[in-house]
DSSP file (Angstrom, degrees, kcal/mol; ACC not computed):
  #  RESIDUE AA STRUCTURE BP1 BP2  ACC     N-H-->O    O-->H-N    N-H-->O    O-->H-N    TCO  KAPPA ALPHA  PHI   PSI    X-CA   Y-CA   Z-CA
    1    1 A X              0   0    0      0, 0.0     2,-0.2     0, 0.0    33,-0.2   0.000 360.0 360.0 360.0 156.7   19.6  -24.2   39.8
    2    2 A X    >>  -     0   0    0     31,-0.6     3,-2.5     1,-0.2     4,-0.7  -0.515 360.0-121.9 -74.6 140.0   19.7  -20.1   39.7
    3    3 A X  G >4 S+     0   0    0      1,-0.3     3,-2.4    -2,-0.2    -1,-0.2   0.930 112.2  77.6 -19.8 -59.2   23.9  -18.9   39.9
    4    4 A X  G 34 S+     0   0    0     93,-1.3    -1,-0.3     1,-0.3    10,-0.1   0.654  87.0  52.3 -63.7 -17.4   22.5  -17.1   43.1
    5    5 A X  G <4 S+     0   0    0     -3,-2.5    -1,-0.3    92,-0.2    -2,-0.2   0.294  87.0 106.3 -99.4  -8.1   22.4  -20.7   45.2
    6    6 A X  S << S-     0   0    0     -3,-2.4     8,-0.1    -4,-0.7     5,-0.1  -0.378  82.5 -76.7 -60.3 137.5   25.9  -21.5   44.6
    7    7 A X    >   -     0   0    0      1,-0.1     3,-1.3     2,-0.1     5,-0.2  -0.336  35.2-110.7 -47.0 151.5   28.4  -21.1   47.1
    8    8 A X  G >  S+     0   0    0      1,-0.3     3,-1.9     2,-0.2    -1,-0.1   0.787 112.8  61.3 -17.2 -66.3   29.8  -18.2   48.2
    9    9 A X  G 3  S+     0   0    0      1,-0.4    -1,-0.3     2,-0.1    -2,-0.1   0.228  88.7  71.3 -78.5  -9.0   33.2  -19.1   46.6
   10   10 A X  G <  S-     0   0    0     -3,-1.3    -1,-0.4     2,-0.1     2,-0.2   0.537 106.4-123.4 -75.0 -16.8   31.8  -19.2   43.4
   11   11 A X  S <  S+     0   0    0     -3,-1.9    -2,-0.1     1,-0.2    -3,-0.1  -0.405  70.9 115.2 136.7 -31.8   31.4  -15.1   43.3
   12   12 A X        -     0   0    0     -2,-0.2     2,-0.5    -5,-0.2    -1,-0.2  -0.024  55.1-149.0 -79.5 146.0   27.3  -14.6   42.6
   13   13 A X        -     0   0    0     -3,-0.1     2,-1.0    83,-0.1    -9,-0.1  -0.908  23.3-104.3-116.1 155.7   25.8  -13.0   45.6
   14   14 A X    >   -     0   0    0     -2,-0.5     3,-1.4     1,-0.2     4,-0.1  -0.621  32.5-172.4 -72.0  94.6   22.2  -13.8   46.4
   15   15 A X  G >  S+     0   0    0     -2,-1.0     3,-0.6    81,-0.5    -1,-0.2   0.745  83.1  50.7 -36.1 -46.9   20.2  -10.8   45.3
   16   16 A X  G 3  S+     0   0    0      1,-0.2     7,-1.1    80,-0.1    -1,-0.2   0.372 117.3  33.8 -76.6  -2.2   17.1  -12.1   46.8
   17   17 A X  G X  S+     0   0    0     -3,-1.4     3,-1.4     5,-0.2    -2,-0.2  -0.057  80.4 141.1-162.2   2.5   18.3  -13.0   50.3
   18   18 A X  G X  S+     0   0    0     -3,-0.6     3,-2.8     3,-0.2    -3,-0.1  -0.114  76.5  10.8 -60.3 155.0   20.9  -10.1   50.8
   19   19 A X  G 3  S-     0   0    0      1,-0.3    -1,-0.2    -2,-0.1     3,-0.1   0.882 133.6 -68.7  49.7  38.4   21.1   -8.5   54.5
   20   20 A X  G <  S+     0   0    0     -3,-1.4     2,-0.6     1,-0.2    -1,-0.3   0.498  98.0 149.4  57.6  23.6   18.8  -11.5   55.4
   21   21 A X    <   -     0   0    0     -3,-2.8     2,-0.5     0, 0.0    -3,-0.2  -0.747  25.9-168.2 -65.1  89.1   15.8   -9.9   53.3
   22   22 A X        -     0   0    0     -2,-0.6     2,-0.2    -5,-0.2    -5,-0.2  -0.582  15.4-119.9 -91.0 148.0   13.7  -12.4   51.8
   23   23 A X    >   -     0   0    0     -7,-1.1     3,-2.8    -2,-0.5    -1,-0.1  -0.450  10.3-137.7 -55.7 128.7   10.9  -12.4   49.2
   24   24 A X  T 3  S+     0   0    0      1,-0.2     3,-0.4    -2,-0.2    -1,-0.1   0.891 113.2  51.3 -28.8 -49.0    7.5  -13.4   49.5
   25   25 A X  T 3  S+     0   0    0      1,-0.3    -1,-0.2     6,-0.0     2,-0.1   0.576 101.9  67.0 -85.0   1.9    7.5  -15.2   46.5
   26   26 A X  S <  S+     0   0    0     -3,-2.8     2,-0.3   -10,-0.1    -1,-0.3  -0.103 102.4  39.4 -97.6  47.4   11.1  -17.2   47.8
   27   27 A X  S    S+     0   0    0     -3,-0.4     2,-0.2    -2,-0.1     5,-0.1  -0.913  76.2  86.3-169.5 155.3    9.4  -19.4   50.9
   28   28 A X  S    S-     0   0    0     -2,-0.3     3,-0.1     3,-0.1    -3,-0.0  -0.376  83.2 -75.2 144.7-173.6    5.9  -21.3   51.1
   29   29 A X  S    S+     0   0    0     -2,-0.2    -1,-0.1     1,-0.2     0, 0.0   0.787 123.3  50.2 -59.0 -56.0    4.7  -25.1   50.0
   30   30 A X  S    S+     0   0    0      2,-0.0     2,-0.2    -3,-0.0    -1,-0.2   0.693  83.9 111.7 -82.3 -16.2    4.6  -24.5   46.5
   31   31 A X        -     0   0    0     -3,-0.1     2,-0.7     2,-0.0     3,-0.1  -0.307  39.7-171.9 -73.5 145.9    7.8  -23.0   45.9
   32   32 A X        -     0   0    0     -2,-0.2    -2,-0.0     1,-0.2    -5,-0.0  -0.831   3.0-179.2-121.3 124.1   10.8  -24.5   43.8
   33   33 A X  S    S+     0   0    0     -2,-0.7   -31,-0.6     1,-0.2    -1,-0.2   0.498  79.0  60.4 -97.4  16.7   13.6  -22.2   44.3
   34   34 A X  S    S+     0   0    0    -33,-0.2     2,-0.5    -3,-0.1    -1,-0.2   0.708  74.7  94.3 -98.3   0.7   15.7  -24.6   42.0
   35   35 A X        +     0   0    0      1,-0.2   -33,-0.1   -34,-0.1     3,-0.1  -0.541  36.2 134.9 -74.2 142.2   13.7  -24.4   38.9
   36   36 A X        +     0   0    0     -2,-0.5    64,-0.4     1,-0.1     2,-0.3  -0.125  33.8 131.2-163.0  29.4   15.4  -21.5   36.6
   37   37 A X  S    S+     0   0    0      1,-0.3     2,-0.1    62,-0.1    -1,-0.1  -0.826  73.7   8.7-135.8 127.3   15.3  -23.4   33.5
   38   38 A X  S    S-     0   0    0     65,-0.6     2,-0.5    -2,-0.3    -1,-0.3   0.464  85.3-135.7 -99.2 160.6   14.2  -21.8   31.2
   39   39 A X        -     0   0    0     64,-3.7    68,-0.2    -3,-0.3    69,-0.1  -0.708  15.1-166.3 -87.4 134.0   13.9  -18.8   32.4
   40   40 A X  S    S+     0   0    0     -2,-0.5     4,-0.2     2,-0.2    -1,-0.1  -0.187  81.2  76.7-116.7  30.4   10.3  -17.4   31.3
   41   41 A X  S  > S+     0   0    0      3,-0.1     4,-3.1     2,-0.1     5,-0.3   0.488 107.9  34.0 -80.5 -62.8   11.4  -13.7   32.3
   42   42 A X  T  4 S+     0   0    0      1,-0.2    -2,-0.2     2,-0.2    66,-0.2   0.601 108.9  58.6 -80.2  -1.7   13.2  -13.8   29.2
   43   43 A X  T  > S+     0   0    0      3,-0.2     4,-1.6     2,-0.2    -1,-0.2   0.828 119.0  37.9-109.0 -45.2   10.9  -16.0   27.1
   44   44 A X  H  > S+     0   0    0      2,-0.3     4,-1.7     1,-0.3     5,-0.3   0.943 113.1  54.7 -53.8 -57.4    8.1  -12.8   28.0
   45   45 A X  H  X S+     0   0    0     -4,-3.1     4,-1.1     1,-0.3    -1,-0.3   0.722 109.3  46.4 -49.9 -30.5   10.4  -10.5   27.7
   46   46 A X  H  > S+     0   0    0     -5,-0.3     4,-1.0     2,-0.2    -1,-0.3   0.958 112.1  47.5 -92.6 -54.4   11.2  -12.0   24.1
   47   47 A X  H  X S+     0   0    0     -4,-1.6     4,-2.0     2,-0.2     5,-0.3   0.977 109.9  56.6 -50.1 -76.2    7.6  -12.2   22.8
   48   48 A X  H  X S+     0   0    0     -4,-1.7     4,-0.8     2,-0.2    -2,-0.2   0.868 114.0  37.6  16.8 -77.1    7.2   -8.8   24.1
   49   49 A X  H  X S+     0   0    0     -4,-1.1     4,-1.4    -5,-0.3    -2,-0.2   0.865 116.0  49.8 -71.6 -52.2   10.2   -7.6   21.9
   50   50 A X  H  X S+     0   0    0     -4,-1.0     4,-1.4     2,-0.3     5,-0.2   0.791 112.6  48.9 -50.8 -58.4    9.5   -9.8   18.8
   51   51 A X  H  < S+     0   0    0     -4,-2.0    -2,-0.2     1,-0.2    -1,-0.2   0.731 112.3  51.0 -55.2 -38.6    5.7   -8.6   18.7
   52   52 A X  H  < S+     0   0    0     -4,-0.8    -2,-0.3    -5,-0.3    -1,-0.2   0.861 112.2  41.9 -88.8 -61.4    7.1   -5.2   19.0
   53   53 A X  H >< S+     0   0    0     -4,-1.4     3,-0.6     1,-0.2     6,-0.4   0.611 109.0  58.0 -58.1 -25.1    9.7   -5.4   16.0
   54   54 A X  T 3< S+     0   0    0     -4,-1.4     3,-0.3     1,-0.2    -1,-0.2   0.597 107.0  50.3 -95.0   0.4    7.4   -7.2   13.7
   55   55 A X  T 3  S+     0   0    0     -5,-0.2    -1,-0.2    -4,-0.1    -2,-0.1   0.074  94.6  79.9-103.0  23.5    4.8   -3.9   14.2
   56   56 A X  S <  S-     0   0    0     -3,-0.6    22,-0.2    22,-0.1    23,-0.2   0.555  90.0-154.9-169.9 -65.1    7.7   -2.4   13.4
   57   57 A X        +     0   0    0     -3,-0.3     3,-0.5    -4,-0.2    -3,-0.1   0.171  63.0 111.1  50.7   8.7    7.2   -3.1    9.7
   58   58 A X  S    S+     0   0    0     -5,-0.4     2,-0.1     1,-0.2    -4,-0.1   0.746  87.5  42.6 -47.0 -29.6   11.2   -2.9    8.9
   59   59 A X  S    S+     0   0    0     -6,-0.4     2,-0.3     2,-0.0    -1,-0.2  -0.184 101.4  86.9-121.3  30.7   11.0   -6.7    8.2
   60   60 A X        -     0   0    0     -3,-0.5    -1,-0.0     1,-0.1    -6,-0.0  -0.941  48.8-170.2-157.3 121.6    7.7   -6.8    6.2
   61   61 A X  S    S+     0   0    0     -2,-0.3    -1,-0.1     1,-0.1    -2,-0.0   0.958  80.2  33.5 -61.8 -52.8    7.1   -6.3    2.5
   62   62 A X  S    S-     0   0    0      1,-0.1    -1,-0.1     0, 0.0    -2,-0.0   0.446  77.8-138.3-117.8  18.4    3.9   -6.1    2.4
   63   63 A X        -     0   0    0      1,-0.1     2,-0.6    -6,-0.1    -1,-0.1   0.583  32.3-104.1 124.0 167.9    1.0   -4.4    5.3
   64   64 A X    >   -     0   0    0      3,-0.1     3,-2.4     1,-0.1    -1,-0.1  -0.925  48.4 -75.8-120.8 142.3   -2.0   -5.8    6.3
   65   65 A X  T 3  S+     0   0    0     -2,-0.6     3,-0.1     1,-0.3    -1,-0.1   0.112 120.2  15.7 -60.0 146.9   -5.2   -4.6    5.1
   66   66 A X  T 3  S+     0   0    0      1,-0.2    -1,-0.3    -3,-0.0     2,-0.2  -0.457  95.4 135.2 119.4 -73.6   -6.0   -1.6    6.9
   67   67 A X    <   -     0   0    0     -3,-2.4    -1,-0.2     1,-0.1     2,-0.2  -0.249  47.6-142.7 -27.4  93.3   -2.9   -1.1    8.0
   68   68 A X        -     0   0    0     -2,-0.2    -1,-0.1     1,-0.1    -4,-0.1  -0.397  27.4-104.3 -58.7 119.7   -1.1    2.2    7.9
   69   69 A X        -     0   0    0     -2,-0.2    -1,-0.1     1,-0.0   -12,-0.1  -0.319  31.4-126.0 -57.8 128.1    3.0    2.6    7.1
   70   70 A X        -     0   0    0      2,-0.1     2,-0.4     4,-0.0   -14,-0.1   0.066  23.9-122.7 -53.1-164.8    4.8    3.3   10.0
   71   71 A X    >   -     0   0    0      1,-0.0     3,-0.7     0, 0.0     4,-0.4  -0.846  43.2 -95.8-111.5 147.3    7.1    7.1    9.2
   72   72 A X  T >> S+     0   0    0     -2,-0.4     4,-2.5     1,-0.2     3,-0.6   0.707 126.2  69.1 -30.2 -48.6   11.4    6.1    9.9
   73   73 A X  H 3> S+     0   0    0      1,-0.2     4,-5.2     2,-0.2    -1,-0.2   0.977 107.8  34.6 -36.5 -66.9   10.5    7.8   13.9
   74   74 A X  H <4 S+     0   0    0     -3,-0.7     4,-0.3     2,-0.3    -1,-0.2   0.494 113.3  55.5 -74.3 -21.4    8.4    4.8   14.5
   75   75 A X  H <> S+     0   0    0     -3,-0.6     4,-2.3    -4,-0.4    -1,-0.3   0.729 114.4  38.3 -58.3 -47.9   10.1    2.2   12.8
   76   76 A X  H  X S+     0   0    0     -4,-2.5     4,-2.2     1,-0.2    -2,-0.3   0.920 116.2  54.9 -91.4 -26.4   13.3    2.7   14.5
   77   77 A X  H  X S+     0   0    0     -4,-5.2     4,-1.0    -5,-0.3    -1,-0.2   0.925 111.9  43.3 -49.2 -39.7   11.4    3.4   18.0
   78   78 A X  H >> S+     0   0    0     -4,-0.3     4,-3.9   -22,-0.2     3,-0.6   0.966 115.5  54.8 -80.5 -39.9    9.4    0.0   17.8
   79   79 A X  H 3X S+     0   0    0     -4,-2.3     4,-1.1     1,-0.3     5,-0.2   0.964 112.3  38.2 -49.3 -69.9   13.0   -1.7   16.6
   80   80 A X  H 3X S+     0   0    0     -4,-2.2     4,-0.8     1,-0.2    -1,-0.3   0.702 120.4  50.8 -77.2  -0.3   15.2   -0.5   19.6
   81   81 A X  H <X S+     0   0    0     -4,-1.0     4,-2.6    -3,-0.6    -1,-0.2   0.995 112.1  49.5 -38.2 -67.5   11.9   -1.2   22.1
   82   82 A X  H  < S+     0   0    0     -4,-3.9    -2,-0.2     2,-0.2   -29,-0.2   0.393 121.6  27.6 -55.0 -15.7   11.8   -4.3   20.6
   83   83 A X  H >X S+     0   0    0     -4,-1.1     3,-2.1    -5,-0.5     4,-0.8   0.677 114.6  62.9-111.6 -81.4   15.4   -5.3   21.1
   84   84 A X  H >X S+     0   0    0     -4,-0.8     3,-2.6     1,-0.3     4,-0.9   0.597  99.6  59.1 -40.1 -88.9   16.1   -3.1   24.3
   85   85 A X  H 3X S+     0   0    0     -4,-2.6     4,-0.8     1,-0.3    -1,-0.3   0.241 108.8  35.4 -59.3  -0.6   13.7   -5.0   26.3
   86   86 A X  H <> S+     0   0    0     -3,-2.1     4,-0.7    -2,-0.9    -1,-0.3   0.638 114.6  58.9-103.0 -11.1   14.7   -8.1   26.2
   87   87 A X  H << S+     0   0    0     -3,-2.6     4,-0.4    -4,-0.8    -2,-0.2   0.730 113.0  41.3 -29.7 -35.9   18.3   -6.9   26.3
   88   88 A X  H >X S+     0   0    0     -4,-0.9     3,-3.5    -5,-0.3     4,-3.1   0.972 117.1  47.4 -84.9 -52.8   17.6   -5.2   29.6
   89   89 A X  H 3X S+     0   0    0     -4,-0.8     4,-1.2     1,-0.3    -1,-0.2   0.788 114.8  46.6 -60.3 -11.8   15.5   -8.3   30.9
   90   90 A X  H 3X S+     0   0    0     -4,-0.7     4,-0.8     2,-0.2    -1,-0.3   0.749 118.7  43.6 -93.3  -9.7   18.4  -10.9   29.6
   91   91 A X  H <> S+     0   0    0     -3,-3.5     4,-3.6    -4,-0.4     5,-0.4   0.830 119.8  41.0-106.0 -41.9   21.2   -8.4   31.5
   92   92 A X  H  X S+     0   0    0     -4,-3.1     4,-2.0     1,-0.2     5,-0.4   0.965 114.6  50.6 -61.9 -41.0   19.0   -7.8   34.9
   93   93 A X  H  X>S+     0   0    0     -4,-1.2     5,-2.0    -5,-0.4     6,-1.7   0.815 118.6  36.1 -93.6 -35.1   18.0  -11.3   35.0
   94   94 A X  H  <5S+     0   0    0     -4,-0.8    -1,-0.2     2,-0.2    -2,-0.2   0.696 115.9  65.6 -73.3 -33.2   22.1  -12.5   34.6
   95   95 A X  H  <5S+     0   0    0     -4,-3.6    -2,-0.2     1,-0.2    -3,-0.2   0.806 106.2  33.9 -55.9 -53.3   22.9   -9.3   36.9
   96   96 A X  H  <5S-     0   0    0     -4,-2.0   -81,-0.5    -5,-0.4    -2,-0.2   0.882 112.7-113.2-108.0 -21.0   21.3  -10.4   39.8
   97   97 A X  T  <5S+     0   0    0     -4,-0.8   -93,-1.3    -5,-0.4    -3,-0.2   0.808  76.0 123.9 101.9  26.9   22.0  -14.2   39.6
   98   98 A X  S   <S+     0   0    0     -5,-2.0     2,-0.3    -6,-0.3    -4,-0.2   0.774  76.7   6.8 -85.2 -24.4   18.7  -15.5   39.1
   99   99 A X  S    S-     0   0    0     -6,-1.7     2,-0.3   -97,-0.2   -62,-0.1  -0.715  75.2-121.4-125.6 165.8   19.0  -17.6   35.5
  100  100 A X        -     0   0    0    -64,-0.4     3,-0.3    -2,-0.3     4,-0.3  -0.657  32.3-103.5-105.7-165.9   22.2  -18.3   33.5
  101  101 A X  S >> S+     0   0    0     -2,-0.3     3,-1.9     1,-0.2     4,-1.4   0.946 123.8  66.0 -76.7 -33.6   22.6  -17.2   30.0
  102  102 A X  H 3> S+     0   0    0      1,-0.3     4,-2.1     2,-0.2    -1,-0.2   0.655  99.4  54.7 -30.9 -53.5   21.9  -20.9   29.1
  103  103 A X  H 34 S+     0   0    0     -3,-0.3   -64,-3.7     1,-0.3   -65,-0.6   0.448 102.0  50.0 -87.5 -25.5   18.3  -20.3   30.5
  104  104 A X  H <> S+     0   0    0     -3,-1.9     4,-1.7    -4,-0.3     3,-0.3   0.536 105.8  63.1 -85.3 -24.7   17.1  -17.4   28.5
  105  105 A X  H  X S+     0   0    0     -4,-1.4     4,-3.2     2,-0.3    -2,-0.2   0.904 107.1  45.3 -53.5 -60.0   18.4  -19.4   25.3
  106  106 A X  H  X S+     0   0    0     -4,-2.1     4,-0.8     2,-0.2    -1,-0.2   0.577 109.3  49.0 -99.0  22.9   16.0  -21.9   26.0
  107  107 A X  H >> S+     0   0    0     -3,-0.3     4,-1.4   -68,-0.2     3,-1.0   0.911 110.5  52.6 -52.0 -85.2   13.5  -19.9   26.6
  108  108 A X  H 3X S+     0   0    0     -4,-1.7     4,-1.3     1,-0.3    -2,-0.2   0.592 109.0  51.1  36.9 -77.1   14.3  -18.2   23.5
  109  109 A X  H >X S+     0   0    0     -4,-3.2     4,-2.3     1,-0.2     3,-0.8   0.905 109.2  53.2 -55.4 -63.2   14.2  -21.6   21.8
  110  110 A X  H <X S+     0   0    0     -3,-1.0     4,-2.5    -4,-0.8     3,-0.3   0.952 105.1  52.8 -49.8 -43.7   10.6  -22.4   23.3
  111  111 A X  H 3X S+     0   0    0     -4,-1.4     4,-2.8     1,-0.2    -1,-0.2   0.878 107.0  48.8 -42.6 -37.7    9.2  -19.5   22.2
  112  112 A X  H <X S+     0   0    0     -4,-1.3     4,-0.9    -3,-0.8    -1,-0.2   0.737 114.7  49.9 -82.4 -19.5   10.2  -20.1   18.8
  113  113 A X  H  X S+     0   0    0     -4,-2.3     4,-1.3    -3,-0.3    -2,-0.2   0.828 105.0  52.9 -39.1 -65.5    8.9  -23.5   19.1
  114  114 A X  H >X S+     0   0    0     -4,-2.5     4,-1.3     2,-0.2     3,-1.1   0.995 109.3  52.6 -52.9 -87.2    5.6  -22.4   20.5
  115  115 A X  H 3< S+     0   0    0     -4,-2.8     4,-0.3    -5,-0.3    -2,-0.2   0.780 111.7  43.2 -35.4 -44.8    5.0  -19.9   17.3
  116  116 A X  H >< S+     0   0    0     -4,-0.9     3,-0.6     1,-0.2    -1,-0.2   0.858 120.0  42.2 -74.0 -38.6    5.7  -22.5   14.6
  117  117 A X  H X< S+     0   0    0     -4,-1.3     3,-0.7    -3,-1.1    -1,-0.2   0.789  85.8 102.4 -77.8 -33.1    3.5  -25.2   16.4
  118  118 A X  G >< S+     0   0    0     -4,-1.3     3,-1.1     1,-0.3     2,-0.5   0.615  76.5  52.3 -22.6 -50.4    0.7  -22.6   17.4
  119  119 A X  G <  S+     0   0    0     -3,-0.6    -1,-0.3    -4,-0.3    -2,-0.0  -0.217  87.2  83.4-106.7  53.6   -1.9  -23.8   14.4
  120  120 A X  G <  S+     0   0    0     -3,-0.7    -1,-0.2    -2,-0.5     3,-0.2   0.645  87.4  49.8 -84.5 -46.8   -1.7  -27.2   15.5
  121  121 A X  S X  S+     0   0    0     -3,-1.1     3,-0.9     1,-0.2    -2,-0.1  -0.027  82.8  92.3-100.0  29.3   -4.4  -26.5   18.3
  122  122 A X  T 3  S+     0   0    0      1,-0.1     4,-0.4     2,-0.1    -1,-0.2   0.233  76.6  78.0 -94.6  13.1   -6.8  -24.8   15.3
  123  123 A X  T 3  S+     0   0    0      1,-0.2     4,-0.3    -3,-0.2     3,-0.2   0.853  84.1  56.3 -54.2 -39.4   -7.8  -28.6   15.5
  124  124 A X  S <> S+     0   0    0     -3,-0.9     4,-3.5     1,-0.2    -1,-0.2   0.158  74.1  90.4 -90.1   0.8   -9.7  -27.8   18.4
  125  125 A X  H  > S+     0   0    0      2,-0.2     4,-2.2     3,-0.1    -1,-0.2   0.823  90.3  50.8 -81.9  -9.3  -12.1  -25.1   17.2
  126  126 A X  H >4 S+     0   0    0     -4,-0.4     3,-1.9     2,-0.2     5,-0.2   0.772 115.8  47.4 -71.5 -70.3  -15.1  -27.8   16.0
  127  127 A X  H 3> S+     0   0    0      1,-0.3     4,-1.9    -4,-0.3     5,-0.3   0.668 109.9  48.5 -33.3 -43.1  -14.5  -29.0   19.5
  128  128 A X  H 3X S+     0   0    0     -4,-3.5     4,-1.6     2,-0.2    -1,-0.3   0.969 114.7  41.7 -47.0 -59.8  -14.7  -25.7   20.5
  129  129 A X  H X< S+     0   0    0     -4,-2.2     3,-1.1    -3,-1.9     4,-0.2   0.932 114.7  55.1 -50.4 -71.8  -18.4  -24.9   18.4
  130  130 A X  H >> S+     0   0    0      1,-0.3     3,-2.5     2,-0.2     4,-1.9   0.776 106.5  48.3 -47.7 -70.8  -19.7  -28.4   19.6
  131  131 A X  H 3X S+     0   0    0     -4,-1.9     4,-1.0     1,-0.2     6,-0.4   0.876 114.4  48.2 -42.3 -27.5  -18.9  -27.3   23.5
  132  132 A X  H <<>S+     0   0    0     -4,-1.6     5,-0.8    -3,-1.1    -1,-0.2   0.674 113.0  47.1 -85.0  -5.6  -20.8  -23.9   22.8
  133  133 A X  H X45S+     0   0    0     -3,-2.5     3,-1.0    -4,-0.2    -2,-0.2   0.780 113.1  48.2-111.7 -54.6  -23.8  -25.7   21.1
  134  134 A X  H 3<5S+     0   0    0     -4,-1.9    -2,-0.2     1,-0.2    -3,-0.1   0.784 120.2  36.1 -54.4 -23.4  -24.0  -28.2   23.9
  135  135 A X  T 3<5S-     0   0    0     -4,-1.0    -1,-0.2    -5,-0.3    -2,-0.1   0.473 108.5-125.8-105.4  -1.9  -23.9  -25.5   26.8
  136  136 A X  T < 5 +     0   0    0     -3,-1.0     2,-0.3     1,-0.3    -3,-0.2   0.813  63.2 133.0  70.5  28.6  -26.1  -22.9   24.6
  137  137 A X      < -     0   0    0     -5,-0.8    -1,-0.3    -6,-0.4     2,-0.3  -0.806  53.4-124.6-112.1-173.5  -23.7  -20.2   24.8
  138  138 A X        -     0   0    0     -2,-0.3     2,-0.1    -3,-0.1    -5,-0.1  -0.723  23.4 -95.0-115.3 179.7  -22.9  -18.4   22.1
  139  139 A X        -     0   0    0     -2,-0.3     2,-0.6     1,-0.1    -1,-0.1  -0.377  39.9-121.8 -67.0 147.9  -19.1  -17.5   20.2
  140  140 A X        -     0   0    0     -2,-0.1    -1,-0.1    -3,-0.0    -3,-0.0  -0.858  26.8-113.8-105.1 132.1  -17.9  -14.6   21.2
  141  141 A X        -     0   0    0     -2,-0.6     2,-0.6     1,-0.1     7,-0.0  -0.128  35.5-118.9 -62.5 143.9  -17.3  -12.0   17.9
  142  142 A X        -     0   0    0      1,-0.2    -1,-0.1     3,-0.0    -3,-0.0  -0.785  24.2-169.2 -76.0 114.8  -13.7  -11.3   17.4
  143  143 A X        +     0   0    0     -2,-0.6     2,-0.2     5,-0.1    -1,-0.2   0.765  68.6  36.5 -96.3 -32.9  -12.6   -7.8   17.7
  144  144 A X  S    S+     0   0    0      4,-0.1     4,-0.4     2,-0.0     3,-0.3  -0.734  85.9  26.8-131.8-172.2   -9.1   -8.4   16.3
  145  145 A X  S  > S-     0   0    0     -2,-0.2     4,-2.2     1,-0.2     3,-0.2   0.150  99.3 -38.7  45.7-165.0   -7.1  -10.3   14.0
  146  146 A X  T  4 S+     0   0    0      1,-0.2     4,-0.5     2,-0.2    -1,-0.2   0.455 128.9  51.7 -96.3  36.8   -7.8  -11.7   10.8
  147  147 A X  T  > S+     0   0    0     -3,-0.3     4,-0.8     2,-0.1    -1,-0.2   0.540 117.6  58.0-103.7 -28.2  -12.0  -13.6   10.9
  148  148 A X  T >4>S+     0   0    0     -4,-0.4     3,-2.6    -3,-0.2     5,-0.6   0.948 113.4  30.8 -70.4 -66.3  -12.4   -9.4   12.4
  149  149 A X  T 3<5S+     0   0    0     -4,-2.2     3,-0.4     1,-0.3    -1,-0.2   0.723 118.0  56.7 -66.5 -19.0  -11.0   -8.0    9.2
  150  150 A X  T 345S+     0   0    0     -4,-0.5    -1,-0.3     1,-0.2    -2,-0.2   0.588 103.3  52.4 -49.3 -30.3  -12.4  -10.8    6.9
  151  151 A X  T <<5S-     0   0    0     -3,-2.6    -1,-0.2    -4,-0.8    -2,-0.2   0.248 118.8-118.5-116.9   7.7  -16.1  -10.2    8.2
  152  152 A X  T   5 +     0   0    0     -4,-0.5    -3,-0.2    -3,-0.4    -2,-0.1   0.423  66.4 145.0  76.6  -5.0  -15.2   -6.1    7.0
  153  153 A X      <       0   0    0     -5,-0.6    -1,-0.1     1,-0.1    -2,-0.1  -0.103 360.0 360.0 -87.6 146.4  -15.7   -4.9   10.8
  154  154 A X              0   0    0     -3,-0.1    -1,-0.1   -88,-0.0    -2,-0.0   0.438 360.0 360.0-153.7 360.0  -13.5   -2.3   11.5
């Protein structure tokens, strides 16, 4: 459960529910105000940041066709983006007493999960053609990554 539903006497004060101000998003059917693990604030926050450092190009021998070298400005701008914003999201998110630290870790941890497992589901792309052939539509051409730079499209 978030720090912020603890007793009093434990110290965190409820950010969401001070001066008997509640949230939209904290009341209705569907809400569960105990889930906060993992916190997926931070897990965004983290893909975000990661995405951000590896465009970066500090951490990369070699570019990808096309692909311009960043100048030292732009390197170290994408680096402290890339770090600062999930720094800020992991300090706001501990700050107000929604998540522990414990909860952005495993978020962390899925994420890193999720990327390494990621070409598991390339399993699915006959299943994919074969649903587009049966319903007549057609694939739709890829503007980015690499079947766009493979096919010379630029």
């Amino acid at each position: 459960m978030p720090p912020r539903l603890l007793p009093s006497e434990y110290g965190f004060l409820d950010t969401v529910r001070h001066d008997d101000a509640e949230s939209v998003w904290m009341s209705g059917k569907y809400v569960n105000q105990l889930a906060a693990m993992p916190s997926m604030h931070f897990g965004y926050s983290f893909t975000i940041g990661m995405t951000l450092v590896y465009h970066s190009g500090l951490f990369r021998r070699t570019l990808q066709r096309g692909e311009v070298r960043k100048n030292a400005f732009w390197k170290i701008f994408y680096l402290m983006i890339g770090v600062g914003y999930p720094a800020f999201i992991l300090t706001v998110i501990i700050a107000t007493a929604n998540h522990y630290f414990m909860d952005a870790m495993v978020a962390t941890c899925f994420v890193v999960f999720s990327f390494f497992c990621n070409k598991a589901f390339y399993v699915f792309i006959p299943l994919e053609d074969w649903l587009l052939y049966v319903i007549r539509a057609e694939k739709p051409i890829p503007s980015t990554g690499d079947r766009y730079q493979e096919k010379g499209k630029r």
